[in-house]
N, C-alpha and C positions, 0 to 999 in steps of 0.2 A: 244795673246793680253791679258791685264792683264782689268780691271771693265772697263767696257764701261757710260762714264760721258757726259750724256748730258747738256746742257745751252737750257733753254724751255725760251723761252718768253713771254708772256702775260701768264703763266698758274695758273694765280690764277681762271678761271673763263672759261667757258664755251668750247669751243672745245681747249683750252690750258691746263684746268685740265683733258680733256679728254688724252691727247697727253702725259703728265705726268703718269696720272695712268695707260695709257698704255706702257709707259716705263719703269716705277717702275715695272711690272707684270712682266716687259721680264728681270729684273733683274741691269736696269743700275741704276745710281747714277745721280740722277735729280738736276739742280739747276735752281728753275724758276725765271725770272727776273719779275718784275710788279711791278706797283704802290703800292696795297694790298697782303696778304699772302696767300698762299694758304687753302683750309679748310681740306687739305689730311693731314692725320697725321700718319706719315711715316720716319721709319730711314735714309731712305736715298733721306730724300727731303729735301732741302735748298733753302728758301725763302731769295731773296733779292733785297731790295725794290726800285727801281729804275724807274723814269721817263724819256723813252724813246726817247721821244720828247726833250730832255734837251740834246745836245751836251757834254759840260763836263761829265755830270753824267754816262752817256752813256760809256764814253770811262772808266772813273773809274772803274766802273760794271764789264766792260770786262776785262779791264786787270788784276783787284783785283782777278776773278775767273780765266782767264785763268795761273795765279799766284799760284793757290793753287790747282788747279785739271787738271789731265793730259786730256783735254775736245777732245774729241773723235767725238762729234756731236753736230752740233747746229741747232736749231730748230726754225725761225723764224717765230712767230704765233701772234704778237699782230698788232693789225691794228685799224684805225678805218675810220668811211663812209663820216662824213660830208658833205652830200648831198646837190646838187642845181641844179638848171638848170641854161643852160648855163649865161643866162644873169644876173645870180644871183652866178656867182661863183668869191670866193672871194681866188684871187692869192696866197695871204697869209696861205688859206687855203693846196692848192697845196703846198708850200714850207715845210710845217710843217707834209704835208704827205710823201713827196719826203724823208722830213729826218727818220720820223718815218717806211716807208716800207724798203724803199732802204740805209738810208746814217744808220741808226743804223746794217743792217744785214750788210754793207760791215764794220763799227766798230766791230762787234762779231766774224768776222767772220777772223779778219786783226788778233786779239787778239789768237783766237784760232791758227791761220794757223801754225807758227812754230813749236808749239809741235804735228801737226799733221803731218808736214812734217819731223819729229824726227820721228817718229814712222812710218812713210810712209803708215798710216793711217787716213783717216776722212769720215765724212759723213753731208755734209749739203744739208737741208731740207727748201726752201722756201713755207710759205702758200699764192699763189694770192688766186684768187678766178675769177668764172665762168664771175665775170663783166668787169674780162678782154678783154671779146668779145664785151663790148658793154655792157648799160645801163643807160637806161634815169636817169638821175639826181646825174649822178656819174664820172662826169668830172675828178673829183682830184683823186678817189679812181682807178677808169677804169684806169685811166691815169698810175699810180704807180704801181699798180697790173700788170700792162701789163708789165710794167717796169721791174720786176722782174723775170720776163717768158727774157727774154733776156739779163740781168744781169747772170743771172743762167748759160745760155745756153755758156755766153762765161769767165764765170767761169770753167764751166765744162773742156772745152778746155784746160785752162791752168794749171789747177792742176791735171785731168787726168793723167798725168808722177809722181805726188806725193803719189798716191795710195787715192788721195780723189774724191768723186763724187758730184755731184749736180745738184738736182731735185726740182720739184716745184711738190707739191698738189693745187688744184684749187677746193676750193668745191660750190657747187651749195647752192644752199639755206639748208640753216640747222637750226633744234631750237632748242630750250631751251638752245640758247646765249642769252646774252644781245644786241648785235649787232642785231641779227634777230629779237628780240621784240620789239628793240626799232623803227622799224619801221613799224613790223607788231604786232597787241598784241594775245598776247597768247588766244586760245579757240575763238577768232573771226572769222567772214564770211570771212573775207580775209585771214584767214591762211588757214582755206578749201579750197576756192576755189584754193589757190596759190598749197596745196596738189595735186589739182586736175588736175592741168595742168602739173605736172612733169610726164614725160614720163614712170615714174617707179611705178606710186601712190603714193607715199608719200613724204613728208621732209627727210631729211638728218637726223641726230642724230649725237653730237659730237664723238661718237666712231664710227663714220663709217671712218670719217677722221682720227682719231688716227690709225687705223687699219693701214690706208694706208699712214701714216708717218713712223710707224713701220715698215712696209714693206722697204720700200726705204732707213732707217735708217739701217736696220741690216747689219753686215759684209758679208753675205754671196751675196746681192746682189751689189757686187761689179760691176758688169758688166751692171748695167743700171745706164747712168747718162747724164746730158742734156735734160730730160724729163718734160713733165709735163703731171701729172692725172690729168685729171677730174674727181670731186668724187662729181656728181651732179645731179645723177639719169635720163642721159641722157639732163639736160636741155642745154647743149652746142651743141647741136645738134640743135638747132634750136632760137626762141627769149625765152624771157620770161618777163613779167610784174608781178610789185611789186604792 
């Protein structure tokens, strides 16, 4: 197989430029979709600037890249929380997450699929997250996240005969996103004590999850797919409050 070219999405920023600068180390050829650019400055990274959330733009993005690089892997990491509780949760909210988790990864992934079925190679990579199991005040994201944990699974099914796989990482709590500040703030009592209830001692770190996108990304793990890691220091193992 000749460069291995992944489509990263959100990786301008947080466990996305993790996911990047761990794929740029293993040698592929990045092109990360997001709103902003990324701050990695690298030959073989390609920023382009797209709003997720935006149907047309979406489908543009993808096909313009899968148009000009043989995309091998796609990595769908950009999401976001918009938290409520139930009788505060605004439907609209849900529709616009529904497109940005699920209806953009099955666009990048529609865009990719034939020159991976040319090559009778691929590798896609959903990121839920641990709030799939549950989490007060995460209606739309729980909702979609989970979503995805079963979109995957019967993906897997059908492109298994095309030489592609697909799996989900799930990470538990991780900082220094923007995401995890923005609801818990950095150096506060509530990010120790949240430390302190992960079964491992500590928060997550963006490269703990790049690791394990890597993993599942590479050719050689061809034989695991339909899966989902938890990469959440055991917090799926039990509740956990924010």
């Amino acid at each position: 197989m000749n460069e291995s070219v992944a489509v990263v999405t959100g990786g301008s920023a947080g466990i996305g430029r993790a996911i990047c600068a761990e794929l740029l180390e293993g040698g592929y050829r990045v092109v990360s979709l997001a709103r902003r650019a990324s701050d990695i400055d690298h030959p073989r990274l390609e920023n382009v600037s797209v709003d997720l959330m935006d149907t047309a733009a979406t489908e543009q993005a993808a096909g313009d890249v899968a148009a000009r690089y043989p995309v091998t892997t796609v990595v769908h990491n950009a999401g976001v929380i918009r938290a409520a509780l139930l009788e505060e949760v605004d439907v609209q909210d849900l529709d616009a997450l529904t497109h940005l988790h699920l209806g953009a990864a099955i666009t990048l992934v529609q865009a990719a699929l034939p020159g991976m079925r040319e090559r009778g190679f691929g590798r896609v990579v959903l990121l839920s997250s641990r709030a799939a199991q549950g989490l007060q005040t995460r209606t739309s994201y729980s909702a979609t996240k989970a979503g995805m944990i079963g979109m995957a699974r019967t993906w897997a099914l059908e492109l298994a005969p095309a030489g592609v796989t697909v799996n989900v990482v799930a990470p538990g709590p991780v900082r220094s996103t923007d995401m995890f500040h923005g609801v818990v703030p950095a150096g506060s009592d509530k990010e120790a004590q949240l430390a302190a209830g992960v079964p491992v001692g500590r928060l997550g770190e963006p490269a703990d999850v790049a690791r394990a996108v890597a993993f599942l990304a590479a050719p050689e793990n061809g034989f695991i797919t339909g899966q989902t890691l938890y990469v959440c220091g055991g917090t799926s193992l039990g509740g956990l409050s924010l």
